[in-house]
C-alpha positions in Angstrom: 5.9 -29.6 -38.1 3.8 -28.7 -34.7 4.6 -26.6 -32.6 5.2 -27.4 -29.0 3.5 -25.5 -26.1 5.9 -24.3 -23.5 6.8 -25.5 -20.6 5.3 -24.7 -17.4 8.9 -23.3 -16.0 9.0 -20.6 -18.9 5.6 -19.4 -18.5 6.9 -18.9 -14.6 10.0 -16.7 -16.3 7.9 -15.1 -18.4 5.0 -14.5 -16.1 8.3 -13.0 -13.5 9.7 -10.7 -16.3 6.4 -8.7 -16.9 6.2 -8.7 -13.9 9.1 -6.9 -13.1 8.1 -4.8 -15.7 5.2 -4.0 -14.3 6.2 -3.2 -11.4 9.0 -0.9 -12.5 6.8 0.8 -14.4 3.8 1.7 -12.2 7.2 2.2 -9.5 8.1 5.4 -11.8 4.7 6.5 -12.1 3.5 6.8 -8.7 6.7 8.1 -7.5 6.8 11.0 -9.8 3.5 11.7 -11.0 0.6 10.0 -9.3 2.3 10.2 -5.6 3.5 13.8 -5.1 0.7 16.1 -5.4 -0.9 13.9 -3.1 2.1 13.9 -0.7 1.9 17.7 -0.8 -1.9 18.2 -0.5 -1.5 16.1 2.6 1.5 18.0 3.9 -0.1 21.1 3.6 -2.8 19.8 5.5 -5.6 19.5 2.5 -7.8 16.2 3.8 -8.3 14.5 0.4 -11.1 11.8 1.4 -9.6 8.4 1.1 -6.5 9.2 2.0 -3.9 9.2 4.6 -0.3 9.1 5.0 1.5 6.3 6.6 5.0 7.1 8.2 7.6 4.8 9.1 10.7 5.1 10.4 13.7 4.3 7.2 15.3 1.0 7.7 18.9 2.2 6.9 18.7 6.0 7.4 16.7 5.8 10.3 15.0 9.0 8.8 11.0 9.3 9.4 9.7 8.4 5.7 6.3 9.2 4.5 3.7 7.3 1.9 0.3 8.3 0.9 -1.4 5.4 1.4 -5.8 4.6 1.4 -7.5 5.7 4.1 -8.6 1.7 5.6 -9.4 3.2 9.4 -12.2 0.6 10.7 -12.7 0.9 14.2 -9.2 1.3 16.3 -7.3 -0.5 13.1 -5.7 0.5 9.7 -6.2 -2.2 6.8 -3.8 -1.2 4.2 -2.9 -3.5 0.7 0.6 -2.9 -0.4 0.6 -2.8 -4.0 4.3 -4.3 -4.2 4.3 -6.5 -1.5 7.7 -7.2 0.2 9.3 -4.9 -2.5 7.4 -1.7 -1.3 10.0 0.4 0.9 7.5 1.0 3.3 6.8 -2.5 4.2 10.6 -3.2 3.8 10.6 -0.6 7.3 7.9 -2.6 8.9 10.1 -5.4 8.8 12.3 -3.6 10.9 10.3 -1.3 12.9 6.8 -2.0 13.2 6.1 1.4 15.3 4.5 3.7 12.9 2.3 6.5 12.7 -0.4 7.2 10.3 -2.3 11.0 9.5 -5.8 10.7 9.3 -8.4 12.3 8.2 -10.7 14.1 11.0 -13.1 16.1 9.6 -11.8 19.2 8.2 -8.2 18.2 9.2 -5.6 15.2 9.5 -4.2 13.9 12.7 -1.4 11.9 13.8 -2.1 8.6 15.2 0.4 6.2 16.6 0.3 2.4 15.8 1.9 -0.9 15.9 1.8 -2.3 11.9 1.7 -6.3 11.5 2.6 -7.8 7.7 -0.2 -10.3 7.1 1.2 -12.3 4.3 -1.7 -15.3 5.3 -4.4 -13.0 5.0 -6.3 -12.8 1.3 -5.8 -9.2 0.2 -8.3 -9.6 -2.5 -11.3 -10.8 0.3 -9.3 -8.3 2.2 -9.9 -5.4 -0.2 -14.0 -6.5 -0.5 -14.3 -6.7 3.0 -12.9 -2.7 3.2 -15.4 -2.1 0.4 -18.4 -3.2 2.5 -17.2 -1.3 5.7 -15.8 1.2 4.0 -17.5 2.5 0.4 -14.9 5.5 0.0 -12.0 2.9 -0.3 -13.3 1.2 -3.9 -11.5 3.3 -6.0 -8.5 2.7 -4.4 -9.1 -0.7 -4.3 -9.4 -0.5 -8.1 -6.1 1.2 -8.4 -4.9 -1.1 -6.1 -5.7 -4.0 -8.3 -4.6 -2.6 -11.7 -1.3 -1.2 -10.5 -0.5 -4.3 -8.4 2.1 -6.4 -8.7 1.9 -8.8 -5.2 -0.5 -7.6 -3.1 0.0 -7.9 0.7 -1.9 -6.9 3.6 -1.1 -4.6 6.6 -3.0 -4.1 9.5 -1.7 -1.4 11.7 -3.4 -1.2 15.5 -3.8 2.7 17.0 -2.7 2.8 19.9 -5.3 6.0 20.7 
């Protein structure tokens, strides 16, 4: 008796279910273990290099909300990838306010910036994430982490307006 290979659909559900997996997963490990130190040694004003925080403004609660995010500043832009795509929350509050502000590192310090943030779901985030690399060496790692803990990688580009 031979065994038949599956068909392309259930690869597709099977593919979806890890996942989903996946993403709860690294979900429950950045939000409470990998994220909040960093959150506080960036509240407290400790510039860890290759990071900032991005703020946006909470779809629903219309609360300011806060996410450690790389450090992509090039120029008078911030290239972000969101791990989670359309399912992070802080891309879900782009969608509806694209007015955000982002702390970043200046020397010994962090400093607010003000920006407008555009969802570039065209863009390759994986050329995206070289092209940081080249203009930025700091960002690797994160680009790594990036990869690994990905799930559907988007890119943001977020224009300062200082």
């Amino acid at each position: 008796m031979a065994l038949s290979q599956p068909a392309a659909s259930e690869f597709f559900t099977i593919s979806a279910m890890a996942n989903e997996k996946k993403h709860a997963l690294v979900h429950s490990l950045q939000k409470y273990f990998l994220n909040p130190p960093v959150r506080i040694a960036l509240a407290v004003g400790i510039p860890l290099p290759g990071y900032a925080v991005l703020e946006t403004i909470g779809r629903k609660s219309r609360k300011p909300r806060r996410t450690p995010v790389g450090d992509g500043k090039v120029g008078n832009q911030v290239w972000l990838v969101a791990e989670h795509g359309m399912k992070a929350g802080y891309v879900r509050n782009i969608t509806v306010d694209p007015h955000v502000r982002v702390k970043l590192r200046d020397g010994w310090r962090l400093r607010w910036h003000g920006g407008e943030a555009h969802l570039l779901p065209d863009d390759d985030p994986l050329a995206r994430q070289r092209w940081l690399a080249e203009q930025l060496p700091k960002s690797s790692s994160n680009s790594a982490a990036v990869r690994l803990f990905g799930t559907q990688l988007l890119t943001v580009r977020i224009d300062l307006n200082d």
